[in-house]
Backbone as numpy.savetxt, mean C-alpha at the origin, in Angstrom:
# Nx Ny Nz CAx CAy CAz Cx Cy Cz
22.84 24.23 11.37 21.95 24.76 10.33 21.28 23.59 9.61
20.25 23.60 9.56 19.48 22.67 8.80 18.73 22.80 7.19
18.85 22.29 6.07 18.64 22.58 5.07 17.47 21.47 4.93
16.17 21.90 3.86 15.28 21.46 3.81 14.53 21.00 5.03
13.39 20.16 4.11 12.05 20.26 5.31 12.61 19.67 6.86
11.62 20.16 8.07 12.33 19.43 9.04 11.28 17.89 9.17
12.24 17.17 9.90 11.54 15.42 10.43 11.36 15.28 11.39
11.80 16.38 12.27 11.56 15.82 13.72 10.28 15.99 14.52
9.49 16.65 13.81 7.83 16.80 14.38 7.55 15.60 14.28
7.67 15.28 12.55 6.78 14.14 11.59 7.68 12.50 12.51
8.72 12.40 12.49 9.29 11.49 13.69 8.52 11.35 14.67
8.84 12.33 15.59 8.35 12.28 17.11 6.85 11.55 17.40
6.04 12.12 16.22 4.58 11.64 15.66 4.73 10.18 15.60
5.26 9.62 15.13 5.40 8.59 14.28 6.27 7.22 15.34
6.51 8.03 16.19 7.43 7.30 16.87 7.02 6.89 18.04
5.60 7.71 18.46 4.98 7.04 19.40 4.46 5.64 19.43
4.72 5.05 20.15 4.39 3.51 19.84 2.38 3.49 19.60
1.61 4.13 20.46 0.49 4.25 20.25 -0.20 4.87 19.20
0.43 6.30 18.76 0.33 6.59 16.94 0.88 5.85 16.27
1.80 4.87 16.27 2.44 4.22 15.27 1.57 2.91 14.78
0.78 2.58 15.77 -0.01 1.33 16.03 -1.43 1.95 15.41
-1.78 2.87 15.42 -3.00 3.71 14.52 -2.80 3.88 12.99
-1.39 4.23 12.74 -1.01 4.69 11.60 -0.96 3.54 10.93
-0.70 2.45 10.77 -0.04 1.00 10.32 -1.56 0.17 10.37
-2.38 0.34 11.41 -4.01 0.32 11.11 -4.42 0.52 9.71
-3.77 1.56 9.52 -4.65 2.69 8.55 -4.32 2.46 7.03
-3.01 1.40 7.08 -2.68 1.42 6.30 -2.80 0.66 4.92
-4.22 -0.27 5.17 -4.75 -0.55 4.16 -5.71 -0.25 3.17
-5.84 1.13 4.36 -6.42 2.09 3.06 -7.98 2.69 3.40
-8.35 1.82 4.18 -9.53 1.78 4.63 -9.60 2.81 5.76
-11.14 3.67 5.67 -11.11 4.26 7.31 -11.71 3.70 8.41
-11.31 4.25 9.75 -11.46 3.33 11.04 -11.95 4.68 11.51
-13.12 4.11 12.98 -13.73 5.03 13.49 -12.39 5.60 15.02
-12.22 6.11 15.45 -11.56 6.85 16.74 -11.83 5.87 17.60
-12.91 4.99 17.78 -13.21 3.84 18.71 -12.41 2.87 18.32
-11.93 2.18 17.26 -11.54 1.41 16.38 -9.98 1.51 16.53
-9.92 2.91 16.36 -8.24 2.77 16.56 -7.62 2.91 17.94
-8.54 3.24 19.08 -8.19 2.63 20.35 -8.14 1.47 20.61
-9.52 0.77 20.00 -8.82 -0.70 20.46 -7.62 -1.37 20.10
-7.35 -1.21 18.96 -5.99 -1.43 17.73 -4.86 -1.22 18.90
-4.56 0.53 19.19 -3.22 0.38 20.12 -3.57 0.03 21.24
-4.86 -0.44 21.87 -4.61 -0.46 23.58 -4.82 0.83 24.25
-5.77 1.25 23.97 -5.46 2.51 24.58 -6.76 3.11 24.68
-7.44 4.30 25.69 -8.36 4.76 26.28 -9.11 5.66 24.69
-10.25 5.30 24.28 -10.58 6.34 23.40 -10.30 8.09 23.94
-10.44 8.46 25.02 -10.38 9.63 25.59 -8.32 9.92 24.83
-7.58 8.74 25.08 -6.12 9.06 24.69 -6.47 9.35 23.58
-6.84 8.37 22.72 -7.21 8.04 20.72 -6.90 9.67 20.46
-8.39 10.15 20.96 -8.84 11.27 20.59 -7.42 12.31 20.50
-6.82 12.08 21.25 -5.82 13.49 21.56 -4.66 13.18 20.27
-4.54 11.88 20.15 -3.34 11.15 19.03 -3.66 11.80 17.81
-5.31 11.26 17.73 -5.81 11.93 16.28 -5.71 13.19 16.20
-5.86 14.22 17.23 -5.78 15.42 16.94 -3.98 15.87 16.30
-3.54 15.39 17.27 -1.83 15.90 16.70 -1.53 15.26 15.14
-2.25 14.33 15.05 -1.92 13.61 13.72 -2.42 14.21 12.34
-3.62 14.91 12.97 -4.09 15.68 11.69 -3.56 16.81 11.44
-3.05 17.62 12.30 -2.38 18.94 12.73 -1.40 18.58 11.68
-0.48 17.61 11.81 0.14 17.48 10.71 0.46 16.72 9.53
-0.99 16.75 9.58 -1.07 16.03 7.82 -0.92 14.48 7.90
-0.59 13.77 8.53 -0.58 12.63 8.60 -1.99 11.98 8.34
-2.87 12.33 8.86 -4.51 11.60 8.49 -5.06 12.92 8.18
-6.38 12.37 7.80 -7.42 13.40 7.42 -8.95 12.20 8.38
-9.80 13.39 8.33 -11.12 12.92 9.45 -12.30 12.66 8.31
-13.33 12.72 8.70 -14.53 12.62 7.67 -15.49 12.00 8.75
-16.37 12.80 9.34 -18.24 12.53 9.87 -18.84 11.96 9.37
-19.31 11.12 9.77 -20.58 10.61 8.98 -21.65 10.11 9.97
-22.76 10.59 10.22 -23.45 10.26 11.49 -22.90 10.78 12.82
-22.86 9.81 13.30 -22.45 10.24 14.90 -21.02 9.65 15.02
-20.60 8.99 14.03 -18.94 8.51 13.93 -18.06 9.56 13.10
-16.79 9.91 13.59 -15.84 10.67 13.22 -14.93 9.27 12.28
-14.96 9.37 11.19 -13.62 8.16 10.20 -12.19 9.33 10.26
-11.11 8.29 10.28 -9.84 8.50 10.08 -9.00 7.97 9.30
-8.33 8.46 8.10 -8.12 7.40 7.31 -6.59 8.19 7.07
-5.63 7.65 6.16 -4.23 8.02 6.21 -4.52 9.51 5.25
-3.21 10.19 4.91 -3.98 11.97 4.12 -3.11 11.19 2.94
-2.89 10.31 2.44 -2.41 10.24 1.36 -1.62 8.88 1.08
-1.22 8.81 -0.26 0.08 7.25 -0.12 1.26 7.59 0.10
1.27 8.97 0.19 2.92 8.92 0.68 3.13 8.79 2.42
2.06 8.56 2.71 2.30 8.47 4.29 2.80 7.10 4.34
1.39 6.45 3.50 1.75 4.92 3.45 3.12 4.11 2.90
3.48 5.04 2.30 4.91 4.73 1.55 5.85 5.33 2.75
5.86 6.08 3.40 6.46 6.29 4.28 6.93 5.33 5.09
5.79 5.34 6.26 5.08 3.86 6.89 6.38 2.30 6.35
5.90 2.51 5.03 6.79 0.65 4.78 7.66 1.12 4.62
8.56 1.89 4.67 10.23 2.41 4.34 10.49 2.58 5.69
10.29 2.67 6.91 9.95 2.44 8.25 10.06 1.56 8.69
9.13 0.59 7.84 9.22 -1.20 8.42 9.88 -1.59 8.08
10.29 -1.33 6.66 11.89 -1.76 6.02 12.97 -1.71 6.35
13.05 -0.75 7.31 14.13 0.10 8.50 14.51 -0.95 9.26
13.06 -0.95 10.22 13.18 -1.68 11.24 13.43 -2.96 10.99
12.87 -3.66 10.19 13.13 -5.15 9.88 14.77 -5.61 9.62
15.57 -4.60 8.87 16.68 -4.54 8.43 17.93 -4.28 9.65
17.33 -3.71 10.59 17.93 -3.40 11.53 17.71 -4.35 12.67
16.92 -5.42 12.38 16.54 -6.32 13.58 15.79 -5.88 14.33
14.98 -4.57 14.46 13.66 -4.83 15.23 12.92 -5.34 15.22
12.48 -6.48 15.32 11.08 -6.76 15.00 10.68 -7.47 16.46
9.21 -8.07 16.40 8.74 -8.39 17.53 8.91 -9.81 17.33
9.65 -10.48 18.88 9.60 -11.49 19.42 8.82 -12.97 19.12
8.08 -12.64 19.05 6.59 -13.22 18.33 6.03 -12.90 17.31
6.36 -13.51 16.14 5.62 -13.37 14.93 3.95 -13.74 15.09
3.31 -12.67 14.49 1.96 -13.16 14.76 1.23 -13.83 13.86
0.33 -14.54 13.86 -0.59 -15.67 12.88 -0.39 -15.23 11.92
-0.54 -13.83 11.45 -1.25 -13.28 10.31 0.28 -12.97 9.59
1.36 -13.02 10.07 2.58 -12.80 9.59 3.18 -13.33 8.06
2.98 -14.75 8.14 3.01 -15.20 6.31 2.43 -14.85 5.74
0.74 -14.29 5.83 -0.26 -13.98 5.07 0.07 -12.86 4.28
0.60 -11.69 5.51 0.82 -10.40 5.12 2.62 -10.26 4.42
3.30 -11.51 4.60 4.57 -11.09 3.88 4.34 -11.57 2.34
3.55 -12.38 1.75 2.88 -13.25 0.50 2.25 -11.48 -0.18
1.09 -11.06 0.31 0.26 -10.42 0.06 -0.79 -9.64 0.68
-0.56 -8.35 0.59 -1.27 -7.40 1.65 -1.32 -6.17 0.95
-2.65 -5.15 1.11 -2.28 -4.05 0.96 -1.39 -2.87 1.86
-0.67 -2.07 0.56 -0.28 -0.87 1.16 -0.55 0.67 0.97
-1.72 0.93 1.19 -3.19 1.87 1.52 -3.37 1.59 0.44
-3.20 1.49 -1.22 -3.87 1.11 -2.07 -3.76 0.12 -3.20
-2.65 -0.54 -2.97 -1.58 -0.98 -3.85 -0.95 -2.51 -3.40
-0.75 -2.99 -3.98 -0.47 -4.83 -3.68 0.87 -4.66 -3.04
1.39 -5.03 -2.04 2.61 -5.54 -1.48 2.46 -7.06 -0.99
4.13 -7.15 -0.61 4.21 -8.51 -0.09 5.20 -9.28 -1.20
5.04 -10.64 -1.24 6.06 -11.31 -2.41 5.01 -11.23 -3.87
4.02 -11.41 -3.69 2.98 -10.88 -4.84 3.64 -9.47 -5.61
3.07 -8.40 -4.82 3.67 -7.47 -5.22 5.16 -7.15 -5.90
5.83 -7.80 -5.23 7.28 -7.64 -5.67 7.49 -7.86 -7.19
6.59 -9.27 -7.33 6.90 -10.37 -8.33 6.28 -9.58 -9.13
4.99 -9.03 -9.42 4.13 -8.35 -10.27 5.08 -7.24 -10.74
5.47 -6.86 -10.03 6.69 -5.16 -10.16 7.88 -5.66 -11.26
8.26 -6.68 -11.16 9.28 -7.35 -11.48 8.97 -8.25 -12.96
7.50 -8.65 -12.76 7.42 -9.18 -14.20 7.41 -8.27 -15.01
6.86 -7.18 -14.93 6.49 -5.99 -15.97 7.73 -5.24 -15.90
9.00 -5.35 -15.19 10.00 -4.95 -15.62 10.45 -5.48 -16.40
10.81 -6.68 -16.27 11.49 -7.26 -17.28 11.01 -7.30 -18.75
9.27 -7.65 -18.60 8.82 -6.89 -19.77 8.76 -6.02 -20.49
9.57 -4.88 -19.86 9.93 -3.78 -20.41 8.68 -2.52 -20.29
7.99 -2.96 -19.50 6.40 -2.26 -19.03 6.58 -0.85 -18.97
7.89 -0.31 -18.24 7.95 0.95 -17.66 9.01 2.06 -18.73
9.09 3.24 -18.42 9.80 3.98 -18.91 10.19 5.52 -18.55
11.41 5.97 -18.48 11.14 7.10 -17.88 10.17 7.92 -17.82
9.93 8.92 -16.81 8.76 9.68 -16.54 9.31 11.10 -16.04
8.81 12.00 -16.08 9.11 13.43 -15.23 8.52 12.96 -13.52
7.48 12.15 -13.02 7.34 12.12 -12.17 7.55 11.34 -11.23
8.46 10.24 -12.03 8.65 9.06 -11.03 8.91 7.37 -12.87
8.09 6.77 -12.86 7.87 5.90 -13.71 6.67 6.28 -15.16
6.81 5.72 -16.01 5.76 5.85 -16.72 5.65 4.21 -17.42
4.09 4.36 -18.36 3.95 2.93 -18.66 4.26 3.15 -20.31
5.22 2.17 -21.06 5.53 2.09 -22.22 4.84 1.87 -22.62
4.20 1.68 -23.88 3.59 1.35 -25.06 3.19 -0.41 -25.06
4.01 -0.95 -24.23 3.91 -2.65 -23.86 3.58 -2.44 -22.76
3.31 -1.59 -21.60 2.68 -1.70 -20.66 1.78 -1.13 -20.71
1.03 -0.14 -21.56 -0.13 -0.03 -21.68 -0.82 -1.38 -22.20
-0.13 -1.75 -22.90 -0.80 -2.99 -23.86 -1.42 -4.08 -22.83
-0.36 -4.14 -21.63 -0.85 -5.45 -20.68 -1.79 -4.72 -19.97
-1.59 -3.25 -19.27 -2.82 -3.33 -18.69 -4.27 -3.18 -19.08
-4.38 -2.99 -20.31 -5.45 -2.92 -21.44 -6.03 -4.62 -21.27
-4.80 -5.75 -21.43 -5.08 -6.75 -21.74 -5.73 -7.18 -20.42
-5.39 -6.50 -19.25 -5.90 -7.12 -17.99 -7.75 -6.35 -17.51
-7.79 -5.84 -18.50 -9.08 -5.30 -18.69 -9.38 -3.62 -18.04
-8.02 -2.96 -17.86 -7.93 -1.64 -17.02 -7.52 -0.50 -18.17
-8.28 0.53 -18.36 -8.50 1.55 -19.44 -7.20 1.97 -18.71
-6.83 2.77 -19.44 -5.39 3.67 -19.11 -5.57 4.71 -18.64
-6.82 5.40 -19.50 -7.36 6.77 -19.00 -7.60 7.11 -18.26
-7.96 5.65 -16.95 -9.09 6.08 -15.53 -7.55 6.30 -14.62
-6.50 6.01 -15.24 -5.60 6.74 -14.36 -4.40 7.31 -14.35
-4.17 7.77 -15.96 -3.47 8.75 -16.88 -4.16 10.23 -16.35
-5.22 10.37 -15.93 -5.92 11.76 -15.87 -5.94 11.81 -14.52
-4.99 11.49 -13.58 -5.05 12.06 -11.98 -3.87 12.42 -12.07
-3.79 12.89 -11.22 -2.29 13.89 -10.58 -1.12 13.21 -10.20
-1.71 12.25 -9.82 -0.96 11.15 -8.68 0.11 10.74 -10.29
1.56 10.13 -9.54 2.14 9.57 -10.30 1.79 8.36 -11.54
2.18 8.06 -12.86 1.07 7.01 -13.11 2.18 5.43 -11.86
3.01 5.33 -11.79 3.95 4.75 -11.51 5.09 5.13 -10.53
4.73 4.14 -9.63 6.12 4.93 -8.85 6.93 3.14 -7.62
7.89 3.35 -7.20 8.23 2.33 -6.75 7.75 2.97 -4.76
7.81 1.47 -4.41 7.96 1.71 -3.16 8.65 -0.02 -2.36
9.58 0.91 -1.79 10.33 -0.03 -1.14 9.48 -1.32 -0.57
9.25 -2.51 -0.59 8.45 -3.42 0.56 9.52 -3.95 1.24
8.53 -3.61 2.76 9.73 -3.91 4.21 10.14 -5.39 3.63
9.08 -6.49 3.68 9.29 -7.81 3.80 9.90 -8.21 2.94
10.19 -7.61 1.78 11.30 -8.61 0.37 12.47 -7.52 0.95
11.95 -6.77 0.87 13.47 -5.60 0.58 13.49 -5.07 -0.53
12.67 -5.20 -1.48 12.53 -5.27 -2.77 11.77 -3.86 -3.29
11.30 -3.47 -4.94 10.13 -2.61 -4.76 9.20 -3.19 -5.18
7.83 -2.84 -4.58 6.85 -3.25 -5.37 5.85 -1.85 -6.55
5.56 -2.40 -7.01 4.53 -1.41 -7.94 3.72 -0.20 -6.98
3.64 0.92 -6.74 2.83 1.94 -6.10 2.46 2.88 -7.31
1.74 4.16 -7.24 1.36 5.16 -7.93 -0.19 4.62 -8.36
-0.77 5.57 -9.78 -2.20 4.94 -9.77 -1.87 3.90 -10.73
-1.11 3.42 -11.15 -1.12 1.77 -12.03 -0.88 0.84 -10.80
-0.10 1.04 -9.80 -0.50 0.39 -9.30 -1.64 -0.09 -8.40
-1.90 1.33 -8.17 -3.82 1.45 -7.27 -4.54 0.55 -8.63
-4.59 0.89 -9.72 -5.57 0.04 -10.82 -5.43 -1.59 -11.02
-4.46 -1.69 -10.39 -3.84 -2.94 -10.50 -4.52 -3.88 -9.59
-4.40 -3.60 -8.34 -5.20 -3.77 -7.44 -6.74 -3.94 -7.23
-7.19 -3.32 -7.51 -8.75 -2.90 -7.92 -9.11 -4.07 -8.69
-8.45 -4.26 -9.74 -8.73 -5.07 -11.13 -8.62 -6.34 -10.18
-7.63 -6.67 -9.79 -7.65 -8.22 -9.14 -8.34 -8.36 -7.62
-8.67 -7.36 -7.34 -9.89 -7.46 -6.22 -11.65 -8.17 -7.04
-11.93 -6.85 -8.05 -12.45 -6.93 -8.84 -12.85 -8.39 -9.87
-11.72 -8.58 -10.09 -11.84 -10.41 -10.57 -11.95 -11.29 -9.80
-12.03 -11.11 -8.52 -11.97 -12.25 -7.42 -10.83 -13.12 -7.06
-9.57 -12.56 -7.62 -8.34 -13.07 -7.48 -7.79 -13.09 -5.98
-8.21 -11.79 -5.42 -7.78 -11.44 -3.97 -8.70 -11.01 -3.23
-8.76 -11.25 -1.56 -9.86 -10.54 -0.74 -9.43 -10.44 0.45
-9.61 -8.85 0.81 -9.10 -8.51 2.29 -9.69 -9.61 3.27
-8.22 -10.00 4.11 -8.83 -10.55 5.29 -9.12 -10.12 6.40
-10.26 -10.09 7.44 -11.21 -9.69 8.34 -9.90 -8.87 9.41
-9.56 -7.51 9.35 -9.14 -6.92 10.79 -7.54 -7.18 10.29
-7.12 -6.83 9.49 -6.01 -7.54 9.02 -5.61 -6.52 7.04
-4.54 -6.20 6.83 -4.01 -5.80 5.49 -3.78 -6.97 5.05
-3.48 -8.35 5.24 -3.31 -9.31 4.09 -4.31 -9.92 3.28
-4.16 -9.99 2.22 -5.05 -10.31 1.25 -4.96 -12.09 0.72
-6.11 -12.74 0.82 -6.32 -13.58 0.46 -6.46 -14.14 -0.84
-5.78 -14.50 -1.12 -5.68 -14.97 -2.84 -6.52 -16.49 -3.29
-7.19 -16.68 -3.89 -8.88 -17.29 -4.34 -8.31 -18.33 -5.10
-9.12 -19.34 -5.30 -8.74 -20.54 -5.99 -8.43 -20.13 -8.01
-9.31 -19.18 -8.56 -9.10 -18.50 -9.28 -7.90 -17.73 -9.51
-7.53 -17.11 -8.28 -6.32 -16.15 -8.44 -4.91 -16.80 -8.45
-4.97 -17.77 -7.76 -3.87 -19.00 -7.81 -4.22 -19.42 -9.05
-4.86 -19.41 -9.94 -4.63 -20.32 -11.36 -4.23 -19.12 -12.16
-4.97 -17.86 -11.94 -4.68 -16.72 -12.96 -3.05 -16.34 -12.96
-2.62 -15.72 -11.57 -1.11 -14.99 -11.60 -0.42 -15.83 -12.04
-0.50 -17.21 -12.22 1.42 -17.45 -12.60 0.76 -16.75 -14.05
-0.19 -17.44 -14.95 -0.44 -16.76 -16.67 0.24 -15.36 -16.34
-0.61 -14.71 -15.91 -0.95 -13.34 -15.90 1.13 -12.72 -15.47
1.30 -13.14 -14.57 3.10 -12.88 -14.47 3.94 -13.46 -15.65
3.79 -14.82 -16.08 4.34 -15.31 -17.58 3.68 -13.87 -18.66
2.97 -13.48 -18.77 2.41 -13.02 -19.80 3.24 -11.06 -19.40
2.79 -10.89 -18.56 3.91 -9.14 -17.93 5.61 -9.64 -18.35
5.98 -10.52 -17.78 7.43 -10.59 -18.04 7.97 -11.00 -19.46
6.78 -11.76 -20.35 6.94 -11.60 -21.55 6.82 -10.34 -23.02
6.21 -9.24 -21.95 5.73 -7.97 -22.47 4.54 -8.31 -23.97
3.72 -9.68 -23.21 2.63 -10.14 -24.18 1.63 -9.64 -23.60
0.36 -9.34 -24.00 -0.71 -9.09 -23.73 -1.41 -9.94 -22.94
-2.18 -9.81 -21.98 -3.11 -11.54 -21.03 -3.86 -11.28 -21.37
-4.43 -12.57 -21.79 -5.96 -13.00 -21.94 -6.61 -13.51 -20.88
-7.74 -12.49 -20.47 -8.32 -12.36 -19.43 -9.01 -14.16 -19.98
């Protein structure tokens, strides 16, 4: 007898090495055309096509037309949060591949995860504003104290643009590569944005790791001294 939802569809999905290699694509947030994510796993667009279909069937992506291209992008962050509790799995368990690839330090430092900073960045950011005392219980997961509104005010991000969505304001998510959590929900999507936005960080080409700017290397240590002190930053 089985109690609650079942996993073994959402598994089986997930477990294909060729959906798994689409899904983990996807996971910086960005959409990719059906051509795009064949080349990614290796595989015949005529296959793509059939992957994407089972994938949407169950909620895993969502599609969107535009012209004569079909986009595919993940149906949400809990897929993506899924996804790195997965890699966290595997990493922990010794799967990993043989060959670390180029892009491997880049993306354990700093990378997105579909909307939200991971990596040792991430961790550290999660971690200064704890100690700062940033967070506080929530009905839905985390909420931001009265000192964490204050910093993200100070980092130049209204509260409102993401107090008024649905989405959690705060929530943790495991990162495979520390083991650790990093910041997810929409403070952490705003978080992100803001230091894209300042030129602190910039996606690198075909790739979730994010490049951190001669600027952004001078800003975060302040900007982490200033969260773990539960002081306000001066932009």
């Amino acid at each position: 007898m089985q109690n609650g939802p079942g996993i073994s569809r959402i598994a089986a999905l997930i477990g294909d090495p060729a959906r798994a290699a689409m899904l983990l694509a996807l996971m910086g947030g960005q959409a990719l055309t059906a051509g795009e994510l064949a080349q990614l796993a290796s595989i015949m667009p005529s296959t793509a096509s059939g992957h994407i279909r089972l994938m949407l069937e169950a909620g895993l992506i969502s599609t969107e037309k535009q012209g004569r291209h079909r986009y595919v992008r993940l149906s949400g962050p809990e897929v993506a949060e899924a996804l790195e509790a997965l890699l966290g799995l595997a990493q922990s368990a010794g799967h990993t591949r043989l060959r670390p690839g180029p892009k491997d330090p880049a993306l354990r430092r700093a990378r997105t995860c579909y909307d939200h900073l991971a990596g040792e960045l991430g961790v550290s950011v999660f971690q200064a504003l704890q100690a700062g005392g940033a967070f506080m219980p929530d009905p839905k997961g985390l909420g931001l104290s009265e000192s964490g509104l204050a910093q993200m005010e100070g980092l130049g991000i209204e509260p409102g643009s993401f107090q008024a969505t649905r989405r959690p304001v705060c929530r943790t998510c495991l990162d495979w590569s520390e083991r650790k959590p990093h910041l997810a929900g929409a403070a952490g999507a705003a978080l992100l944005t803001r230091f894209k936005a300042l030129g602190w960080m910039k996606p690198e080409p075909s790739s979730r790791a994010l490049r951190v700017s001669v600027s952004g290397e001078r800003a975060l240590p302040r900007l982490l001294k200033a969260f773990h002190d539960g002081a306000r930053f001066q932009l």
